[in-house]
PyMOL CGO cylinders between C-alpha atoms (Angstrom):
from pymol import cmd
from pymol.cgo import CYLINDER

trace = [
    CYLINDER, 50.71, 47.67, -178.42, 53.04, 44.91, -179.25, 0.3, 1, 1, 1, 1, 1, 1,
    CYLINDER, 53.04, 44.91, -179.25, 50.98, 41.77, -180.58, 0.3, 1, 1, 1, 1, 1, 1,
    CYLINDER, 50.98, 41.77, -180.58, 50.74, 38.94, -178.81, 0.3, 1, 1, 1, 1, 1, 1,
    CYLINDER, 50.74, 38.94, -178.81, 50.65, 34.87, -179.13, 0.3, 1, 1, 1, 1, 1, 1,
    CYLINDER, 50.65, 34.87, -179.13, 48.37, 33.94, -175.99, 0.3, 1, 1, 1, 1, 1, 1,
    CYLINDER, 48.37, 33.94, -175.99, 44.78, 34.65, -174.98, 0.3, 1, 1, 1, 1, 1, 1,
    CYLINDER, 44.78, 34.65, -174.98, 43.99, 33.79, -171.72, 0.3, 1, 1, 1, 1, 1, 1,
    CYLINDER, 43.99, 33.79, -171.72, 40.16, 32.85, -170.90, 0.3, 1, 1, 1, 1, 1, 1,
    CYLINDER, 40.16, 32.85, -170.90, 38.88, 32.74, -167.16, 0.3, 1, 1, 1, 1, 1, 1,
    CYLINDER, 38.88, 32.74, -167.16, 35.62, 31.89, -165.08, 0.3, 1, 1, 1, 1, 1, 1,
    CYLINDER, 35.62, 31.89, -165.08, 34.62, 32.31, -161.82, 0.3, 1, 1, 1, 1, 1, 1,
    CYLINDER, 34.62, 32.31, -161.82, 33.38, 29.19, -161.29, 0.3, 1, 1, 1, 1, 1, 1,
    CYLINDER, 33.38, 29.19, -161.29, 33.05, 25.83, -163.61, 0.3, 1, 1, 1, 1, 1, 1,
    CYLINDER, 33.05, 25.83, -163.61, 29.42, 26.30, -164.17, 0.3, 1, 1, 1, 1, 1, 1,
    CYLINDER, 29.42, 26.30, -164.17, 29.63, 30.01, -165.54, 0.3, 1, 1, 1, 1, 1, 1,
    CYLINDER, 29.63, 30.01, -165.54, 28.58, 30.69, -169.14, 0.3, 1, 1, 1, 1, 1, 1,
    CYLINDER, 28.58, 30.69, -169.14, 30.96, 33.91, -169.23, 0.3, 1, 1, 1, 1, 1, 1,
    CYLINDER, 30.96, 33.91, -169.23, 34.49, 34.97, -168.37, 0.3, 1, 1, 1, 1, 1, 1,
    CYLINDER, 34.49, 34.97, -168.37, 36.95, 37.31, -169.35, 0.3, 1, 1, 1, 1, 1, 1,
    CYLINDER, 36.95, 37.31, -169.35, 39.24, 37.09, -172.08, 0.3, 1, 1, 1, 1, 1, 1,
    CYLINDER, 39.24, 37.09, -172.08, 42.71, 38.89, -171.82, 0.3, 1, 1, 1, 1, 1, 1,
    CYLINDER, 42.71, 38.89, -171.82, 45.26, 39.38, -174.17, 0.3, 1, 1, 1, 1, 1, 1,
    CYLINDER, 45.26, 39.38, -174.17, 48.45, 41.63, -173.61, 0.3, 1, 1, 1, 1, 1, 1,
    CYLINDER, 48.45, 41.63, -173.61, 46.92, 44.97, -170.89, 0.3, 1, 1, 1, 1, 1, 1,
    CYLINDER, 46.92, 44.97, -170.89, 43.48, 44.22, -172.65, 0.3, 1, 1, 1, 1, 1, 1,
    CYLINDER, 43.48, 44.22, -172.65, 40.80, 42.15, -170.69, 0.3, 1, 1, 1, 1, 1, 1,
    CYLINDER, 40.80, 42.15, -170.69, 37.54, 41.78, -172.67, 0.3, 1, 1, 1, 1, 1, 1,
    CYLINDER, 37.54, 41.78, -172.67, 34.11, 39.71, -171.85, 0.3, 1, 1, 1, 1, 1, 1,
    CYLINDER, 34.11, 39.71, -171.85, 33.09, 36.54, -173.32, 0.3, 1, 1, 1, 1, 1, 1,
    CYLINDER, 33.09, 36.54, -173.32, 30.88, 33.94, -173.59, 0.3, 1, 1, 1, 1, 1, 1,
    CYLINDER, 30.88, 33.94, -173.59, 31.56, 30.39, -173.08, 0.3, 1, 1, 1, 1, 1, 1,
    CYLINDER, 31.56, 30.39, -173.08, 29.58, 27.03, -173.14, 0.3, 1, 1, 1, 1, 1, 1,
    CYLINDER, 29.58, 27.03, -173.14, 25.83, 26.29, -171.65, 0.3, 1, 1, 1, 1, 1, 1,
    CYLINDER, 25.83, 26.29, -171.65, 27.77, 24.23, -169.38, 0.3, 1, 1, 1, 1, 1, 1,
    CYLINDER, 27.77, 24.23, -169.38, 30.51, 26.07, -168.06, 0.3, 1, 1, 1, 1, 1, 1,
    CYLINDER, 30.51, 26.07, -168.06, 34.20, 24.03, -168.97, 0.3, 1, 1, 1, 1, 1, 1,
    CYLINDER, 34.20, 24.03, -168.97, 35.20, 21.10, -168.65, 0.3, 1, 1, 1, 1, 1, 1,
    CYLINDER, 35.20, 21.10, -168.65, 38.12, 18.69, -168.25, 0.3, 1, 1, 1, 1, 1, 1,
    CYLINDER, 38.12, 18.69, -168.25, 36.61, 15.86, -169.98, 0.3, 1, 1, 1, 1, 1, 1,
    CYLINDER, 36.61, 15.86, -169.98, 34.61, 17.06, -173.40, 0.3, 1, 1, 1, 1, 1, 1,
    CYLINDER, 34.61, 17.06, -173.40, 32.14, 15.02, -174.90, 0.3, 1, 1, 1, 1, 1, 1,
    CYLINDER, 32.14, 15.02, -174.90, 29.83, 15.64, -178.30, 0.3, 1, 1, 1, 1, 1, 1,
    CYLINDER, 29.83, 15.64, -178.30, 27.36, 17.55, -177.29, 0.3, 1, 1, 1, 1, 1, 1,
    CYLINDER, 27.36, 17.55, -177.29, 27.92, 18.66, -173.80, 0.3, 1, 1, 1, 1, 1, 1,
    CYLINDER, 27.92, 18.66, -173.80, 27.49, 22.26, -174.05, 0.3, 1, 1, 1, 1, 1, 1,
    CYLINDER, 27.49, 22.26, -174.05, 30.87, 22.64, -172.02, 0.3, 1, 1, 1, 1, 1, 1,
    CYLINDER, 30.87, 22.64, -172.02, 33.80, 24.72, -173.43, 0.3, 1, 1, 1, 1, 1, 1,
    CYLINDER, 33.80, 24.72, -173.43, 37.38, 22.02, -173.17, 0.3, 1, 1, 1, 1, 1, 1,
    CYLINDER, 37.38, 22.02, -173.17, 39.83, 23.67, -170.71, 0.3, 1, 1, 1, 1, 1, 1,
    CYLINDER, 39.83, 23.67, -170.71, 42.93, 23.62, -172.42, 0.3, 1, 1, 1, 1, 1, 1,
    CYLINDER, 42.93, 23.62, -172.42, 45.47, 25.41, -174.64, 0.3, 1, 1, 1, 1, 1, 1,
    CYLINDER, 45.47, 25.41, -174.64, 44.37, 25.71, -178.69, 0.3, 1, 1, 1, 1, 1, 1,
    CYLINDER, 44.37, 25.71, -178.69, 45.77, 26.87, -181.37, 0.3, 1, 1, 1, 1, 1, 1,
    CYLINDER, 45.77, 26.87, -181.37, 44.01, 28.62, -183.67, 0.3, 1, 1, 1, 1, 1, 1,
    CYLINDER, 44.01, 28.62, -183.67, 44.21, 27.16, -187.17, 0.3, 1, 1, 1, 1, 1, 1,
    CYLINDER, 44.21, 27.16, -187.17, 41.18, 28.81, -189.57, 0.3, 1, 1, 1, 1, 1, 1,
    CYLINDER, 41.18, 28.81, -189.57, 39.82, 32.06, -190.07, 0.3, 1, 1, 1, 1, 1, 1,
    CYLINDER, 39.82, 32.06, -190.07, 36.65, 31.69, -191.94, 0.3, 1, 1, 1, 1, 1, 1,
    CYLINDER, 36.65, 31.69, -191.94, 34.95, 35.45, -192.38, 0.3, 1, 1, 1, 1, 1, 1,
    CYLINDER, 34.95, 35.45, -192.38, 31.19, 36.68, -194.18, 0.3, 1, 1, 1, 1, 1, 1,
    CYLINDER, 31.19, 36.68, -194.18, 32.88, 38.42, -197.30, 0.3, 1, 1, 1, 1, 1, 1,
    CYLINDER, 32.88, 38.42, -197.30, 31.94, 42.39, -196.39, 0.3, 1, 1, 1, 1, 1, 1,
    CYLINDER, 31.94, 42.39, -196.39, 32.37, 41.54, -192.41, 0.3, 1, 1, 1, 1, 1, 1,
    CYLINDER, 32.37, 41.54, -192.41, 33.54, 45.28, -192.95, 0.3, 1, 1, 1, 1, 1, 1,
    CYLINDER, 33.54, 45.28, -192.95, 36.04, 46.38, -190.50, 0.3, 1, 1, 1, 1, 1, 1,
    CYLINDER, 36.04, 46.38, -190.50, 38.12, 43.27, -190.27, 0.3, 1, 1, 1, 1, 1, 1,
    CYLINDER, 38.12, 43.27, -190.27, 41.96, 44.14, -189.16, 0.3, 1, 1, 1, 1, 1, 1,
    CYLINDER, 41.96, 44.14, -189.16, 44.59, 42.26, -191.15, 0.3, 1, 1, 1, 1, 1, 1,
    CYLINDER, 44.59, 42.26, -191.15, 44.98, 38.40, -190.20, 0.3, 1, 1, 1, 1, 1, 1,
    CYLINDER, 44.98, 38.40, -190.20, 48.44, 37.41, -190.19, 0.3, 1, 1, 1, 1, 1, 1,
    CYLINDER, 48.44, 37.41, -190.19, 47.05, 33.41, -190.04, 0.3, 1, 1, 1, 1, 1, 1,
    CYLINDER, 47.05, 33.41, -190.04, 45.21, 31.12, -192.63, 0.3, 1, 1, 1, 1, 1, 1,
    CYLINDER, 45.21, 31.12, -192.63, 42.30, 33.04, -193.99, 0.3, 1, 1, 1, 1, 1, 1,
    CYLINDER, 42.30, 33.04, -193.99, 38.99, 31.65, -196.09, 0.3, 1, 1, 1, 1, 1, 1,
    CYLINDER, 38.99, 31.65, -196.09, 36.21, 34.02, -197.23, 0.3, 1, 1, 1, 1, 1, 1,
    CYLINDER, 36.21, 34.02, -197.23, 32.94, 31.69, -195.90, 0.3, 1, 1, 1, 1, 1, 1,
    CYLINDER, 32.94, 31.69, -195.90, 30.91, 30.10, -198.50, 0.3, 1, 1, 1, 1, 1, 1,
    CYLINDER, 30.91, 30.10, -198.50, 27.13, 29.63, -198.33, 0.3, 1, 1, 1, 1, 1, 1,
    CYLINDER, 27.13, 29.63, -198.33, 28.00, 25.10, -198.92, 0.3, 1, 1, 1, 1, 1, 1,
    CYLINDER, 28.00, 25.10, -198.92, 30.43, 25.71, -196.19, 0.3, 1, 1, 1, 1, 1, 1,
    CYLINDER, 30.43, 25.71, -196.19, 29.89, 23.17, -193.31, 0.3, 1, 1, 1, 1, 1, 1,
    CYLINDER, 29.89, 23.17, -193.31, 31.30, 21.41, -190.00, 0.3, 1, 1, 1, 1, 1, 1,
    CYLINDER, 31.30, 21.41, -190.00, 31.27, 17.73, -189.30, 0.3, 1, 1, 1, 1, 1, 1,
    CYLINDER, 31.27, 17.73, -189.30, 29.73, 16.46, -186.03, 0.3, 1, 1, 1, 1, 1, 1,
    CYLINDER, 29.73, 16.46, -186.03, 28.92, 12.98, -186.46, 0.3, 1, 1, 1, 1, 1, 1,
    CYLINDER, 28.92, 12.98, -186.46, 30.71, 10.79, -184.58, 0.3, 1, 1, 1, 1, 1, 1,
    CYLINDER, 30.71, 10.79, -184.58, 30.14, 7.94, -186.54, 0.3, 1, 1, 1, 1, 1, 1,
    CYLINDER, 30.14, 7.94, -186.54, 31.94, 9.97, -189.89, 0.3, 1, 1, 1, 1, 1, 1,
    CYLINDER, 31.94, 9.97, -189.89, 35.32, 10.11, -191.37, 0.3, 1, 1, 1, 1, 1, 1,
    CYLINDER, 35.32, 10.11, -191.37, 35.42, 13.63, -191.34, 0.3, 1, 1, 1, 1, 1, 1,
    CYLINDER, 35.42, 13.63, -191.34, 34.13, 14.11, -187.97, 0.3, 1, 1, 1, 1, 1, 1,
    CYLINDER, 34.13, 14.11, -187.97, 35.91, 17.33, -186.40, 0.3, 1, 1, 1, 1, 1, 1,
    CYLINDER, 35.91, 17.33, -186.40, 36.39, 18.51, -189.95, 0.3, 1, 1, 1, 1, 1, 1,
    CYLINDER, 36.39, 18.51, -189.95, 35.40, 21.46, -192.33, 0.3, 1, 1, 1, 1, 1, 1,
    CYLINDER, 35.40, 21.46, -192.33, 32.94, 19.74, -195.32, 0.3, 1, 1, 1, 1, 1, 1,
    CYLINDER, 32.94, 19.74, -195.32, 31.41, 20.85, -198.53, 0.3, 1, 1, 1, 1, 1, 1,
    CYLINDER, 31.41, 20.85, -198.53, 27.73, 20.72, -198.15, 0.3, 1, 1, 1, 1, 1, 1,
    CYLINDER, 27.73, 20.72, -198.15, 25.06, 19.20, -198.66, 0.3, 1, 1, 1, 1, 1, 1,
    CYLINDER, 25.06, 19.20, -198.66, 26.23, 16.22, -196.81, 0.3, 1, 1, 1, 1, 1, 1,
    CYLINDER, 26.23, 16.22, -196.81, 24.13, 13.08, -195.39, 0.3, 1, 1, 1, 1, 1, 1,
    CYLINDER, 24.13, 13.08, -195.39, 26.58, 13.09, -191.92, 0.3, 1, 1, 1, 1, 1, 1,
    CYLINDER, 26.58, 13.09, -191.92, 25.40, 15.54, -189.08, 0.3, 1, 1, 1, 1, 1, 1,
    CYLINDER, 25.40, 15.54, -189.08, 27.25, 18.25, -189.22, 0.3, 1, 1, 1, 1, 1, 1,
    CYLINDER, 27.25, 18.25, -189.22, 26.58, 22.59, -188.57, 0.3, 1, 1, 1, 1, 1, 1,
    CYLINDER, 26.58, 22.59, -188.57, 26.37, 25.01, -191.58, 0.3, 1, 1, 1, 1, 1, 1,
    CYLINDER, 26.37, 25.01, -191.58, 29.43, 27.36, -191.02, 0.3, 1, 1, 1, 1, 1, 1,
    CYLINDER, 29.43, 27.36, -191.02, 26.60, 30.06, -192.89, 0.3, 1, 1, 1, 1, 1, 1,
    CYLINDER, 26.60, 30.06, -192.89, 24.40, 31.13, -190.41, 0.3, 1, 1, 1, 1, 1, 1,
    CYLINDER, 24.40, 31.13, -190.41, 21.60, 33.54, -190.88, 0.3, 1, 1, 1, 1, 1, 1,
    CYLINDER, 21.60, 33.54, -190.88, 22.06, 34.81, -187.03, 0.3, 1, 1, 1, 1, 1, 1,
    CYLINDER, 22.06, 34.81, -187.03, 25.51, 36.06, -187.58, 0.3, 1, 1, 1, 1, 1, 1,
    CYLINDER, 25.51, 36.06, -187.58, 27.21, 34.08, -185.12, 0.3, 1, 1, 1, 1, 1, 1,
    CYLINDER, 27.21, 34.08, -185.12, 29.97, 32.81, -188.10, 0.3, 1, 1, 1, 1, 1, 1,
    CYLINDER, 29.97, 32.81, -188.10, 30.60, 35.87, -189.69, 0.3, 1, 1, 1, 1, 1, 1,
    CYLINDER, 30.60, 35.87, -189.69, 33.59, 35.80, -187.86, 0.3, 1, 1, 1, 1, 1, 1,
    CYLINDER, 33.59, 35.80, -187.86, 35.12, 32.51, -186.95, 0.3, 1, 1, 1, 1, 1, 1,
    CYLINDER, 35.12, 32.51, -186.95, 37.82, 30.67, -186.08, 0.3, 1, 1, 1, 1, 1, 1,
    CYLINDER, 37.82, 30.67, -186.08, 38.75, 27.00, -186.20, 0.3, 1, 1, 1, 1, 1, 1,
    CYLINDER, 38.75, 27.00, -186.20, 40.63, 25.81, -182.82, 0.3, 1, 1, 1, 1, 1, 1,
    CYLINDER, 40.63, 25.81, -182.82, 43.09, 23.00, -182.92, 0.3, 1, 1, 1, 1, 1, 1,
    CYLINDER, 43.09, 23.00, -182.92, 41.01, 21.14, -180.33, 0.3, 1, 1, 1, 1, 1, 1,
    CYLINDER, 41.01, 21.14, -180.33, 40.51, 17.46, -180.78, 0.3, 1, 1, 1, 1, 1, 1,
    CYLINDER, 40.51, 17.46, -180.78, 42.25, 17.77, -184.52, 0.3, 1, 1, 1, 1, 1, 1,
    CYLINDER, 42.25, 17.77, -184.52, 45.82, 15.46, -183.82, 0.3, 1, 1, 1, 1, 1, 1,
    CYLINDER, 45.82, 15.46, -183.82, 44.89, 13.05, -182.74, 0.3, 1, 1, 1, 1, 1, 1,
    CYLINDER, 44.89, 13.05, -182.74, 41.22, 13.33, -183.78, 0.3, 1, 1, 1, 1, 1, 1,
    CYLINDER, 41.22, 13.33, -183.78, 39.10, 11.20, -180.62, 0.3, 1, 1, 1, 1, 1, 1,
    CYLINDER, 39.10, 11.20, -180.62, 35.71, 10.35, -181.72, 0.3, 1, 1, 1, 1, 1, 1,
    CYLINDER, 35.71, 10.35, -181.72, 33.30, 11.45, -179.32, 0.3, 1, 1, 1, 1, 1, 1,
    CYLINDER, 33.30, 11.45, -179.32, 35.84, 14.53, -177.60, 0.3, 1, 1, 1, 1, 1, 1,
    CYLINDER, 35.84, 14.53, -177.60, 33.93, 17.00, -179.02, 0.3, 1, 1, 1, 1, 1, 1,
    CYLINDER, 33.93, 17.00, -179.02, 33.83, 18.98, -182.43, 0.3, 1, 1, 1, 1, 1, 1,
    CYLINDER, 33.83, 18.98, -182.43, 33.73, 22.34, -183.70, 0.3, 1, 1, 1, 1, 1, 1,
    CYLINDER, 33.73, 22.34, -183.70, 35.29, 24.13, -181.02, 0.3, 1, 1, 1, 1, 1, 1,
    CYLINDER, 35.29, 24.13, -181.02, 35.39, 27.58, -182.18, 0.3, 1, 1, 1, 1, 1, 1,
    CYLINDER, 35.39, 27.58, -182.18, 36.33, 31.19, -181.48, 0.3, 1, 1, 1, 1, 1, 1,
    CYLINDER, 36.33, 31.19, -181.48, 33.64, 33.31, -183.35, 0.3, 1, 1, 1, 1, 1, 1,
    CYLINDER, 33.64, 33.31, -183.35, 30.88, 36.09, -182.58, 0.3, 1, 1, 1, 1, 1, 1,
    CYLINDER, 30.88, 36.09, -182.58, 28.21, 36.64, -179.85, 0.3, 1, 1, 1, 1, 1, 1,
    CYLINDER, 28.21, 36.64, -179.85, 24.64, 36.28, -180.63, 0.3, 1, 1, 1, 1, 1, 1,
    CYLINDER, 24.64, 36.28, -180.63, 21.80, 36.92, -178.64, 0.3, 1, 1, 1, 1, 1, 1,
    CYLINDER, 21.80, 36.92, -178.64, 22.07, 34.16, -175.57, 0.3, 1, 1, 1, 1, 1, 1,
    CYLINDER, 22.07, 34.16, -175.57, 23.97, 34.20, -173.41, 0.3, 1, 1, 1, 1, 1, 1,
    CYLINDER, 23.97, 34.20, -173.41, 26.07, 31.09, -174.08, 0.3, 1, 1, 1, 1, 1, 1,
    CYLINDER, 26.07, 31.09, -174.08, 27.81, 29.48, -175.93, 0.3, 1, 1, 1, 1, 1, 1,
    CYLINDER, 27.81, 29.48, -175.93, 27.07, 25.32, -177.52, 0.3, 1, 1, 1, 1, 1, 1,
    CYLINDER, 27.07, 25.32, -177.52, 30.81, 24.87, -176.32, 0.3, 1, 1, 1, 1, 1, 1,
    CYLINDER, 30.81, 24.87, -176.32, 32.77, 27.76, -177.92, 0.3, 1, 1, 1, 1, 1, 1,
    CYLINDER, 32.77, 27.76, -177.92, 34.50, 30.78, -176.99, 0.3, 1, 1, 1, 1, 1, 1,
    CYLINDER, 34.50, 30.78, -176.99, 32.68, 34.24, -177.99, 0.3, 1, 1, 1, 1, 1, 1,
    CYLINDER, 32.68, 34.24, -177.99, 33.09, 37.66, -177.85, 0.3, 1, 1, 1, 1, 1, 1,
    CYLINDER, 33.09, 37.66, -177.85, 31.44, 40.81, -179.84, 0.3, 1, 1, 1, 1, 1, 1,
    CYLINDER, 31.44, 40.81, -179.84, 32.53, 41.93, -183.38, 0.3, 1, 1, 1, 1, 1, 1,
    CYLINDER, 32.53, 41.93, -183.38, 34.06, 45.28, -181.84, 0.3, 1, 1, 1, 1, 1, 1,
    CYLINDER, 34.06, 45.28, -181.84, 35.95, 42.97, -179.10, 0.3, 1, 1, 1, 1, 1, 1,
    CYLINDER, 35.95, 42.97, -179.10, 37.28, 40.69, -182.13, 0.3, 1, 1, 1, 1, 1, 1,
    CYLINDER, 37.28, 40.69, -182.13, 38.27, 43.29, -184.15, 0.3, 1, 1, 1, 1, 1, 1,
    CYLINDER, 38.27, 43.29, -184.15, 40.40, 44.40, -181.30, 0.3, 1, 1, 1, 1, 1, 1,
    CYLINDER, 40.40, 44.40, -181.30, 41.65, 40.64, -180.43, 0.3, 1, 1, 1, 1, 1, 1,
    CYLINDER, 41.65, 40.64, -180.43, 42.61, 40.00, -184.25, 0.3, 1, 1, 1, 1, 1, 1,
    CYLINDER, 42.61, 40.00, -184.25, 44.59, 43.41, -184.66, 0.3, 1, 1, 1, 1, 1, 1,
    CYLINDER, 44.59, 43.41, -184.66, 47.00, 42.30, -181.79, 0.3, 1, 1, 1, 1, 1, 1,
    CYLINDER, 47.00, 42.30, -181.79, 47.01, 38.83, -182.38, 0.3, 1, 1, 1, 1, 1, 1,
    CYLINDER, 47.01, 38.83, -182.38, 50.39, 37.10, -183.95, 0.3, 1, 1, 1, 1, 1, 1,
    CYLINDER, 50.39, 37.10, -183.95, 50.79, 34.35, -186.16, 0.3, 1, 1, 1, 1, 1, 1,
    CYLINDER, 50.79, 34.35, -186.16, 51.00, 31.66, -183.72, 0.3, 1, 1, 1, 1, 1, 1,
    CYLINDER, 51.00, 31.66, -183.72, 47.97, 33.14, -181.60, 0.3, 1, 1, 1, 1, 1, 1,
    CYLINDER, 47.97, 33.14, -181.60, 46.32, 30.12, -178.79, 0.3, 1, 1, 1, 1, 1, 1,
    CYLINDER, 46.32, 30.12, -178.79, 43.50, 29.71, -176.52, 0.3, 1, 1, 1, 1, 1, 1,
    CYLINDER, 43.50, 29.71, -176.52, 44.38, 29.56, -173.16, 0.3, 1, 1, 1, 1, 1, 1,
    CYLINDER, 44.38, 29.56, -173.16, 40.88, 28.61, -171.18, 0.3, 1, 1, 1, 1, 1, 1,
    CYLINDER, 40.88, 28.61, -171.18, 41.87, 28.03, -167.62, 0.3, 1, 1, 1, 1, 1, 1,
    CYLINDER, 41.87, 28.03, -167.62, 40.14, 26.06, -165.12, 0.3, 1, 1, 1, 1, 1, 1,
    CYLINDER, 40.14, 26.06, -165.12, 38.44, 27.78, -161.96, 0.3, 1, 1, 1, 1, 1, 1,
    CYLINDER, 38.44, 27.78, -161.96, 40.38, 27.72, -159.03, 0.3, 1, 1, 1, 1, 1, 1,
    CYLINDER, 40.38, 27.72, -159.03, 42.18, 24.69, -160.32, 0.3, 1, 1, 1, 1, 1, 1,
    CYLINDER, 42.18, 24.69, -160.32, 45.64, 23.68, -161.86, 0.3, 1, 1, 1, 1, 1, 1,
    CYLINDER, 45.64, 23.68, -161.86, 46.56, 25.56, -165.19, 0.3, 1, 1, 1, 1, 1, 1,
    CYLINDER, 46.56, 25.56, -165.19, 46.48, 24.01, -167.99, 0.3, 1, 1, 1, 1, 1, 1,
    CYLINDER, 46.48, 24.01, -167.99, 49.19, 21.34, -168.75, 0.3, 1, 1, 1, 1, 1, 1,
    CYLINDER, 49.19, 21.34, -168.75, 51.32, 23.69, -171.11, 0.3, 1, 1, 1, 1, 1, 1,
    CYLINDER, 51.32, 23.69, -171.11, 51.26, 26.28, -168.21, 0.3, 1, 1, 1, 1, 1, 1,
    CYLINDER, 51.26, 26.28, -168.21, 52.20, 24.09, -165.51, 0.3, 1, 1, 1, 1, 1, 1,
    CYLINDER, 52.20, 24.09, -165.51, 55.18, 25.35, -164.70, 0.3, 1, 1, 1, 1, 1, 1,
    CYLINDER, 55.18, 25.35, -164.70, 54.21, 29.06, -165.16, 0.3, 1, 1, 1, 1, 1, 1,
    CYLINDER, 54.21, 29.06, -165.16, 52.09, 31.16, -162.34, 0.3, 1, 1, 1, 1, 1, 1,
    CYLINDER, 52.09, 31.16, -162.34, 49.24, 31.99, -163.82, 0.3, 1, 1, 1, 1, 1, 1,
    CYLINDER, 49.24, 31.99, -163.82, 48.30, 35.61, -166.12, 0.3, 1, 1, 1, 1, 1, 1,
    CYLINDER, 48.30, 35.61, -166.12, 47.21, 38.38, -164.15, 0.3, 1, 1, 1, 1, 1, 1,
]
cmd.load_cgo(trace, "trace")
């Protein structure tokens, strides 16, 4: 199967916590934020951003055995790794050495959830304090929701990372609504 540059996330309705993820013939489950999406993104909403994102960062749990080939920017996690969340912070929205004083989420988690994980270009250029931070694609757990993200199971991102190309994005499309604004012009994926 040829790789591909675009995965497309849908809901049924604005308020769901999963959808289906589809990339090239493949359509997979996921999970998405406590809230459902969102147009407008705030810190702390629970709501995963509807828009198109890039994704920037893999970080992986050295020995996540199983892992295909990435063909994009690639960091074996450290335990000091961390993400800032504090609005009120210069590196808010940004990967940080810990310990820190600023609020901010450990990238190591003992639940898993990061063993897998990838940084998403949301809110990076230009950075908007207060749009929300650490927007991620990375591994299910055991709720069903996400604080925001987009997640699917370590077989399904094994699958999604072997057909993914360099310039792989984040499609997450409203319900029932307009596409987002790169797509506007396009009908929408199957």
């Amino acid at each position: 199967m040829p790789k591909t540059s675009l995965i497309h996330i849908r809901t049924l309705n604005a308020r769901a916590c999963a959808g289906r993820l589809s990339l090239g013939h493949i359509t997979l489950p996921c999970l998405l934020g406590r809230s459902g999406i969102t147009h407008r993104k705030r810190e702390g909403d629970g709501a995963t951003p509807v828009g198109t994102f890039r994704l920037q960062r893999l970080y992986y749990r050295s020995g996540s055995a199983g892992l295909p080939r990435f063909l994009f920017a690639a960091r074996a996690l450290r335990r000091d790794d961390g993400w800032c969340d504090d609005v009120k912070s210069f590196a808010y929205n940004r990967w940080l050495r810990l310990p820190q004083k600023v609020s901010h989420e450990d990238l190591w988690r003992s639940d898993h959830l990061y063993d897998v994980v990838i940084a998403t270009s949301h809110n990076q250029r230009p950075r908007i304090r207060g749009a929300g931070s650490a927007i991620f694609f990375h591994l299910t757990g055991d709720k069903p929701f996400t604080q925001g993200c987009v997640a699917v199971s370590v077989k399904d991102m094994r699958k999604i990372l072997g057909l993914c190309r360099r310039d792989a994005r984040l499609v997450i499309w409203p319900p029932g609504g307009s596409p987002p604004r790169a797509f506007r012009k396009s009908p929408p994926p199957p």
